[in-house]
C-alpha positions as CSV (number, residue, x, y, z in Angstrom):
1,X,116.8,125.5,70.7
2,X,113.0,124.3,71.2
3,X,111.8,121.7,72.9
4,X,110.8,119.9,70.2
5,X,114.1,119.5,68.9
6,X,115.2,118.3,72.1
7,X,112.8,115.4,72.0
8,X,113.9,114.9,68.0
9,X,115.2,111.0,68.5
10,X,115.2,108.1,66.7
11,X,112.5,106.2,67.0
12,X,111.3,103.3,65.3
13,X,108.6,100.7,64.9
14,X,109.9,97.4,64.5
15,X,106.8,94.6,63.5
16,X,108.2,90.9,64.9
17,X,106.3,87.7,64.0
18,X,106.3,85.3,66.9
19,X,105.0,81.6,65.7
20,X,105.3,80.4,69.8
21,X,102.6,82.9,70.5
22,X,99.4,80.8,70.2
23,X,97.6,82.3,73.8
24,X,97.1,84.9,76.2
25,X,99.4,83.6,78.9
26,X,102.0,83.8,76.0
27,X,101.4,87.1,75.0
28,X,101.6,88.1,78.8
29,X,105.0,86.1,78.4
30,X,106.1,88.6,75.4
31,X,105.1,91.8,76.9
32,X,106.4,91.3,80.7
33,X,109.4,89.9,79.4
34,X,110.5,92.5,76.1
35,X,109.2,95.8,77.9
36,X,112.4,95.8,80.3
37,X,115.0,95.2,77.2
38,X,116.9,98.8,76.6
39,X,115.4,101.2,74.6
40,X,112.0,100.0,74.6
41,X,108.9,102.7,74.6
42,X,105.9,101.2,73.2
43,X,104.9,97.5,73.1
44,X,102.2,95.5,71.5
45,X,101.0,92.3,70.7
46,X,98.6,91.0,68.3
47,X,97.6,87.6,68.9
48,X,95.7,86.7,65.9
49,X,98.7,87.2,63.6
50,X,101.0,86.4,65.8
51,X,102.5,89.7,66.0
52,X,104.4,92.1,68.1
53,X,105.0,95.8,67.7
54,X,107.8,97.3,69.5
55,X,108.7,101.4,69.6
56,X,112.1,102.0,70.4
57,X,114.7,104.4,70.7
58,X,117.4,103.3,67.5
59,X,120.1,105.0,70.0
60,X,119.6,102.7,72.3
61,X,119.1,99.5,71.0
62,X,118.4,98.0,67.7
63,X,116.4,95.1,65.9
64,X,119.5,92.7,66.5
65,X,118.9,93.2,70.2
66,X,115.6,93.0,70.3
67,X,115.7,89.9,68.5
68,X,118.4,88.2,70.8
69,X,115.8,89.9,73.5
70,X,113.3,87.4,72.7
71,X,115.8,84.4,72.5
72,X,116.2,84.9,76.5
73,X,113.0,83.6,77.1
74,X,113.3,80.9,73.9
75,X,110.8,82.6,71.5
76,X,111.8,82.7,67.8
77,X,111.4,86.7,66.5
78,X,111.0,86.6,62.8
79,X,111.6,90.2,61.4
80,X,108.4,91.6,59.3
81,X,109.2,95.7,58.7
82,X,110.5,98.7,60.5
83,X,109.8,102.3,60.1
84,X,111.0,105.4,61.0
85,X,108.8,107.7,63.5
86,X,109.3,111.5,62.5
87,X,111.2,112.8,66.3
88,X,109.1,115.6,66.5
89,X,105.6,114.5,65.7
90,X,106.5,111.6,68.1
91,X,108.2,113.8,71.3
92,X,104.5,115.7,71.4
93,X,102.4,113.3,70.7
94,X,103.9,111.4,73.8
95,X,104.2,115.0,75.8
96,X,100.1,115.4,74.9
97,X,99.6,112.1,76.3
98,X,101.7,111.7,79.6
99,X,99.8,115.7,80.3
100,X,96.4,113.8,79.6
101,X,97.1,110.8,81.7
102,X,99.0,112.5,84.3
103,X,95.9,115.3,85.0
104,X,93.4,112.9,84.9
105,X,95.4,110.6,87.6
106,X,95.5,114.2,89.7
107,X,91.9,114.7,88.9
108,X,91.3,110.8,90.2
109,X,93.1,111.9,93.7
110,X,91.5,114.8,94.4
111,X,87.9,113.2,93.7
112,X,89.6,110.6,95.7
113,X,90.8,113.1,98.5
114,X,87.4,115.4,98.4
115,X,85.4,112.1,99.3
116,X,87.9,110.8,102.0
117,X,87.5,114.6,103.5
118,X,83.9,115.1,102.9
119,X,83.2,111.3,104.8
120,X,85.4,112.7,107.8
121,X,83.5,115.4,108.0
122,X,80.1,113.6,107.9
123,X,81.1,111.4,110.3
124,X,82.2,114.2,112.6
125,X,79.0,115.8,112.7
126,X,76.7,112.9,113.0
127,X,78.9,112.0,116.0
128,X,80.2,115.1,118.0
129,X,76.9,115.6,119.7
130,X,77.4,112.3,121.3
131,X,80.7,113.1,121.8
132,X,80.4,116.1,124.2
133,X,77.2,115.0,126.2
134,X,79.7,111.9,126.9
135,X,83.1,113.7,127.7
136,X,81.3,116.5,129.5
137,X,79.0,114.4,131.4
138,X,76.2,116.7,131.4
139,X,73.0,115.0,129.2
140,X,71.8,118.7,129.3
141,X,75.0,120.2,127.8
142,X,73.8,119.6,123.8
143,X,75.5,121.7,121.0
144,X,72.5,122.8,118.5
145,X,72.6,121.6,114.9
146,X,73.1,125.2,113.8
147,X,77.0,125.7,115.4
148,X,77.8,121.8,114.7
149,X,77.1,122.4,110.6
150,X,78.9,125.4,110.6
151,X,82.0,124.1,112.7
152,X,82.2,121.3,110.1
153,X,81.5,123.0,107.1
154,X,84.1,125.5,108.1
155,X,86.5,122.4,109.0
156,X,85.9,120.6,105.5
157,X,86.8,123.7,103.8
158,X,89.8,124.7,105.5
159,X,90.6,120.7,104.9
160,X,89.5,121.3,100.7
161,X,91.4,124.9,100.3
162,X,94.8,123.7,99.3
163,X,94.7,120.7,97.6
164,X,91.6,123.0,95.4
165,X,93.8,125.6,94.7
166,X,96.6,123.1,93.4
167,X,93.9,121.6,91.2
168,X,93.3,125.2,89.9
169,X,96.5,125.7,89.2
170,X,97.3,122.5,87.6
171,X,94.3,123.1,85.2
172,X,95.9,126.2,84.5
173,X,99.0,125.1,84.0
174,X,98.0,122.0,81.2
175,X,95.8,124.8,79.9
176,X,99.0,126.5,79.1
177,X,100.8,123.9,77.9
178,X,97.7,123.5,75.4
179,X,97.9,127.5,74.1
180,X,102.4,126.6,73.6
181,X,101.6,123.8,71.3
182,X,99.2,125.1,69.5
183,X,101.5,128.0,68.4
């Protein structure tokens, strides 16, 4: 069995028209309220028309309940259309974008992490001179330039080498989830 047939569900668009909808503190009303009812993947609102758009899983829930859903926070849902999403289409177009989304949040942490590391190691330079004249008590007792660059250089590698190789192998990875779907 492939994994695409695994992901094969039932899921459909249902288009609501909602006539108490008239702002955006409404619409925040529609979406923070509807997005926790069962079943519920996708959600969006269209204010000009007064519509919402909800993606949802048919074995979970159906347009009754998402109707009565809106009724708990006294809106009136007036059914418009539904359609049918094709499983498999749907189950990798969602896999494609959680991979995209979920590598470029990795990508945003270890940017994230390199500058925090990089900073610490800065800052450790610029002060460790003063540092050891202080705790050693000597003012002649001055490490050169040359052995403080290379102590922290070293230091902010040693501090980069794993979270660098689990970005390399996370590209790697996506990059082979990219070369299975394409077959």
């Amino acid at each position: 069995m492939s994994v695409a047939a695994v992901l094969a569900k039932d899921i459909r668009v249902v288009i609501f028209k909602v006539s108490q909808m008239h702002c955006e503190n409404c619409e925040k009303k529609v979406k923070n309220n509807m997005r926790f009812e069962k079943g519920v993947k996708e959600l969006s609102t269209e204010l000009k028309n007064k519509t919402v758009s909800i993606t949802y899983d048919a074995e979970k829930t159906d347009v009754k309940k998402l109707q009565a859903g809106f009724k708990k926070f006294n809106y009136e849902a007036e059914f418009v259309k539904e359609t049918k999403q094709d499983g498999k289409k749907d189950g990798k177009q969602e896999s494609k974008k959680e991979d995209k989304k979920v590598y470029s949040l990795f990508k945003e942490y270890m940017m994230m992490f390199i500058l925090i590391a990089f900073s610490m190691c800065l800052t450790f330079m610029i002060g460790i001179r003063g540092f050891i004249t202080v705790w050693v008590g000597k003012e002649n007792y001055i490490l050169d330039y040359f052995t403080v660059v290379l102590f922290t250089s070293t230091s902010f590698l040693n501090i980069l080498y794993f979270p660098l190789v689990a970005l390399i192998n996370a590209d790697g990875l996506f990059k082979e989830d990219k070369k299975a779907d394409k077959k």
